[in-house]
Every structure is written in structure tokens, then in C-alpha cells.
C-alpha positions, 0 to 999 in steps of 0.5 A: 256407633260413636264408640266404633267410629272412635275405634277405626280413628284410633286405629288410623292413628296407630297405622300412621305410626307405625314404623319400618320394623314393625312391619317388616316383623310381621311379615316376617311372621306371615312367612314363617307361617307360610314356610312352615305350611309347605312343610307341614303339608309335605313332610308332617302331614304325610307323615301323620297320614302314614301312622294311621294307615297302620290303625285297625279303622281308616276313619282317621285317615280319611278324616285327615285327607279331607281336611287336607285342603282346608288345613293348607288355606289355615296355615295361611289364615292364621299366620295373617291374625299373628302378624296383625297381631304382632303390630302395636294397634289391635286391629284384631280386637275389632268386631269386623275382623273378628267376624271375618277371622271367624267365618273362615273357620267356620268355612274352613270346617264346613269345606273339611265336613263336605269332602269327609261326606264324599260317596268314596269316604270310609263313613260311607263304606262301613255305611254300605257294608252294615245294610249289605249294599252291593257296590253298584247301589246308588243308595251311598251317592244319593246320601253323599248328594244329600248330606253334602248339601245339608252341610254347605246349607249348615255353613251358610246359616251358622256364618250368617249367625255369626255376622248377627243376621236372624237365624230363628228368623229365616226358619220362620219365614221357611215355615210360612212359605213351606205351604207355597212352597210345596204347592209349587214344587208338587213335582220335584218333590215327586220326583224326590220321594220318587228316587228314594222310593227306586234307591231303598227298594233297588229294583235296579243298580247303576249299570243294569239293564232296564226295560219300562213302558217308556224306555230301554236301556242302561242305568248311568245315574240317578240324581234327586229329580230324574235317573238317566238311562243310556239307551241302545241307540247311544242316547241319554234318556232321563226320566222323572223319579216319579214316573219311573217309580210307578212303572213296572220295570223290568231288570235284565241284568238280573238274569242268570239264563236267557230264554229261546223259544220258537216253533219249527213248522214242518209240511203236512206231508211229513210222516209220523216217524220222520216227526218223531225222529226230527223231535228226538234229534232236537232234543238231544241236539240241545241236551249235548250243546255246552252253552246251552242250559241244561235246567228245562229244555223242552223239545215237543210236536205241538200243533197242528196248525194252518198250513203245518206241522209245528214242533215248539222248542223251549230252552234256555243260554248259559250266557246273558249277554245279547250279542253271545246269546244271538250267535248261540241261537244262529249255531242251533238254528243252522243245527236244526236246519241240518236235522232236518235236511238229513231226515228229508222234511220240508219246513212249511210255509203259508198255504191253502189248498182248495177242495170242491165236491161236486153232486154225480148227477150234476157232472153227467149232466155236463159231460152231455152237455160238453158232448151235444155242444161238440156234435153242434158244432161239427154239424155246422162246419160240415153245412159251411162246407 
């Protein structure tokens, strides 16, 4: 303690002699450095950037475009230690400056680290492409997510070591409380293992569309507490990763076809070979449509049902998408509208017709009766009479 008191005294002292020129060349220094960061980042810089584009791999490239920033901020840091190096006290020998001129290395490096741990970086690419990641996985921004966290918590710990704070320490104190810890955050860290889970097995991609017991919609993101699904009412809906990864889950955007089905109900009074002609036309109706898959179509008399005659039709689209599947389903719904009109049949629609029999004996005994009611009543107008 006394010794570094007598330091700063010291350096007390040489500041109040320092003279006009003394100053006046280090700052000096302190511009040559900046004038020449200028330089270095428009001209060297570039140019250096430009040779290793010509390489076999984009590594290096991508590398120096990271590290861009922090170079920029390092011509700066460097040229201030010179010019206080340059003057007649060493202020630069002390401890705190030191420190100091350490930590925004380490800082520096660290900025460098986190912008080269980018989803859209070269590591990442070559990542993606030897485990045969489509483009559209949410494995390589989760990664980004996590290794960019990793280093700015690194950072942080290695500068606190710098400036003699415990590092061993701080671990320790992380070990007893992981218990607490983890009791407490039960569900995030659910929710964690949760996006994992949905990430390493890709049930679904970022832009696919979903359907789960508790939400329909389209994948925008996936973070590591929730996914975000934009459903079709325009609405962001985020779900838990732990919810989301015990459900079953429908994926639509990974269909090749789109499925029609539906039954035409015919009335009870169609004949036989009016049936058998709307089946026929149907069927070919579907065959020689162009959006239409060809793979199974199934056109067939099914049912005898309630109040019809019912003719189950099975096909599937071309095309995937909702608005150009509907307005193929419309054009075969008018087409068999037209068969049918053509071939005279009638479709049904919910009816019943009520049938009562009655006992022979029983209906003379009330055709007697209606009679011996009429005589009765002729008799009694011609007494009023």
C-alpha cells in the first residue's frame, strides 16, 4: 500500500514537470495512430480482405470481417499506451493501467470471438453442411445463441480474473447454489431441454407450417425458453419448448400432395345405370384433370345411407398450397355438379318417408263406420226439415 502511494506521488510529481513539447509529441503519436487506423481500415484492411477471398476456404475471411470492429477500437487503444509511453513518467508501468490496458484486449478479443460465433459465419456453414442441415434448420442460430453467450460470459470472467477478483471462488459459489438454483428454474430449464429436443430431431423447420393440440400456424423462431408460431389470424403465439416438445405435432409443409375426400349423396330414386354412369364420369373426370394427383384416386358407390345413395370420392392435389388447393376443389365440385345435372339424378338431402299398414278387417270396419255416420246425419236434417 505505502509503495503504490509513493508511486502515484511520484507520478504527481513528473506530471507537474512535464513541459510543452513533451506533450505535444505524444499527441502527436496519438494521431499518427489514428491517421493510420483510417488507413489501415480503408486501404490494408481491404486489401487484405480481398487476398483471402482468392483462398480454397472462407475461414480467414470471415475471421478478419469479425475482427474488424475490435481492430478499429485497437489502433486507438494502442496509440494512447505510446503516447503515455512516450512521456518521462511511467505511468504505464502502474498496476491499474495495466489492468486496464489488459482488459480491453481481452475485451476486444472477446467482441472479435462473438461476432466470428455469428449463425451467418463460415464455422457455421461447414457446421450445417457436414451434419446435412437443411438451410431452414434452427439448429445453427440456436448454436450461435448459445456459443455467443458462452463467450461474453468467458469474457467476463477472464477480466474479473484479471483484476484479482476469485475465479475458483465464483465456481464454488455456482456449485452450491446449482442445487437452488435448479429447484427454482424447474421450467426453464424444461423449456431448454425442450428446444434441444425440437432442434436435434426437426420435426419442423423455421417457415413450416404446424398444427398442435394447442396451436396452428408458422414457425418464425425458437429461442431457448419458447418457439414462436405465427398463427393465421396474424397473431404471434409462443409456446414453451417443454410443452411443445410433448405434443404431437403435425408438420404440413412436409407434404408432397393434399388430400379431397368427401361423399356425393344421390336420391333413392336414381336407377342403377344412371349411378353406375355418374361413378364412371367421376372417375375420369379426376383421371384427366392436370392438378390432379394421379398416384390413387378412388371414385366408388359406398353407402347406402339414411335418406341417399352415396358415392365416396378419394383423390389427392398436385399442389400443397391452401388457397390453389381450394380453388382446384371448387373447379371438380362445379365439374361434378355438371355430371350430374347431365345424367338427370337429383342429389339428396335429409328426408324420411313414413309408411303405415293397416289390418283389412280393421279398414272395412271404418269405411262402415264413416258410412252409418253419413246415413245418421242425412236422417237428422231431413227430421229438421
Amino acid at each position: 500500500m505505502d509503495n503504490s502511494m509513493e508511486r502515484w506521488r511520484m507520478l504527481i510529481a513528473s506530471f507537474q514537470r512535464l513541459e510543452w513539447i513533451d506533450i505535444s509529441i505524444a499527441f502527436g503519436i496519438f494521431l499518427i495512430f489514428l491517421v493510420f487506423r483510417k488507413l489501415f481500415t480503408k486501404y490494408v484492411f481491404k486489401f487484405i480482405v480481398s487476398l483471402t477471398r482468392r483462398t480454397p476456404t472462407h475461414v480467414f475471411t470471415d475471421v478478419l470481417l469479425s475482427f474488424e470492429k475490435p481492430l478499429r477500437l485497437f489502433w486507438i487503444v494502442l496509440g494512447t499506451y505510446l503516447a503515455l509511453l512516450y512521456l518521462p513518467f511511467n505511468i504505464t508501468t502502474t498496476e491499474f493501467v495495466q489492468h486496464i490496458y489488459r482488459s480491453f484486449i481481452i475485451m476486444l478479443l472477446g467482441w472479435g470471438l462473438h461476432n466470428y460465433m455469428s449463425a451467418h459465419s463460415a464455422f457455421f456453414f461447414r457446421f450445417a453442411k457436414r451434419v446435412e442441415l437443411d438451410e431452414d434448420s434452427m439448429l445453427v442460430p440456436f448454436l450461435s445463441k448459445i456459443l455467443r453467450f458462452s463467450v461474453i460470459a468467458l469474457t467476463i470472467v477472464v477480466i474479473a480474473g484479471e483484476w484479482g477478483y476469485s475465479i475458483s471462488g465464483f465456481i464454488a459459489g455456482l456449485g452450491l447454489g446449482g442445487l437452488a438454483f435448479a429447484l427454482a428454474a424447474q421450467d426453464t430449464i424444461g423449456n431448454f431441454f425442450g428446444g434441444i429436443i425440437i432442434i436435434t430431431e426437426k420435426p419442423f423447420s423455421k417457415g413450416d407450417w404446424i398444427k398442435t393440440p394447442s396451436v396452428e400456424g408458422t414457425v418464425e423462431d425458437i429461442t431457448f425458453r419458447s418457439t414462436q408460431i405465427r398463427t393465421f389470424a396474424d397473431s404471434i403465439v409462443t409456446v414453451p419448448n417443454s410443452t411443445l416438445a410433448n405434443e404431437p405435432i403435425t408438420n404440413w409443409s412436409q407434404m408432397t400432395k393434399r388430400q379431397i375426400t368427401f361423399k356425393v349423396g344421390v336420391t333413392y330414386s336414381t336407377p342403377r345405370h344412371k349411378l353406375e354412369r355418374c361413378v364412371h364420369r367421376i372417375d375420369t373426370l379426376l383421371r384427366e384433370h392436370e392438378e390432379v394427383n394421379q398416384d390413387l384416386i378412388m371414385v366408388r358407390f359406398s353407402d347406402f345411407n339414411n335418406s341417399s345413395l352415396d358415392i365416396f370420392v378419394y383423390f389427392f392435389t398436385n399442389t400443397t398450397a391452401w388457397t390453389e388447393w381450394y380453388r382446384i376443389k371448387e373447379d371438380i365440385n362445379f365439374k361434378i355438379m355438371n355430371i350430374l345435372e347431365e345424367e338427370g339424378v337429383e342429389i339428396a338431402f335429409p328426408s324420411r318417408s313414413l309408411y303405415v299398414e293397416k289390418d283389412h278387417q280393421d279398414v272395412m270396419q271404418e269405411m262402415l263406420k264413416e258410412e252409418e255416420e253419413e246415413d245418421h246425419t242425412a236422417v237428422n236434417e231431413k227430421s229438421s226439415k
